[in-house]
Steps between C-alpha positions, in 0.01 A plus 500: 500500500125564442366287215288654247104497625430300211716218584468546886189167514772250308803642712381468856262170382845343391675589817189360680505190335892445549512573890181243485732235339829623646287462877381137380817406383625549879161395656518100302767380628448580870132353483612188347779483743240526767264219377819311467615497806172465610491144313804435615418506918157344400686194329798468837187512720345208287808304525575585817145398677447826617234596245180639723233528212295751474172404388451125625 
């Protein structure tokens, strides 16, 4: 299933753009997962007194 020349730029442009958007669809969520949990430890280790800061 070879596309026509003429339409070749807008097919393989459109499946370019959708693996970009299907690959940041799966890419979000784990990044703002890890900043989460990063908040997350930083906050227990406030609370807990065991919060060794970095730039004093």
């Amino acid at each position: 299933m070879i596309p026509e020349l003429e339409y070749a730029v807008y097919v393989w442009s459109s499946y370019g753009i959708f693996a970009v958007v299907v690959a940041w669809q799966i890419l979000q969520p784990v990044l703002y997962r890890r900043r989460l949990m990063a908040e997350l430890r930083e906050e227990q280790a406030l609370q807990s007194g065991e919060y060794d800061d970095p730039n004093p």
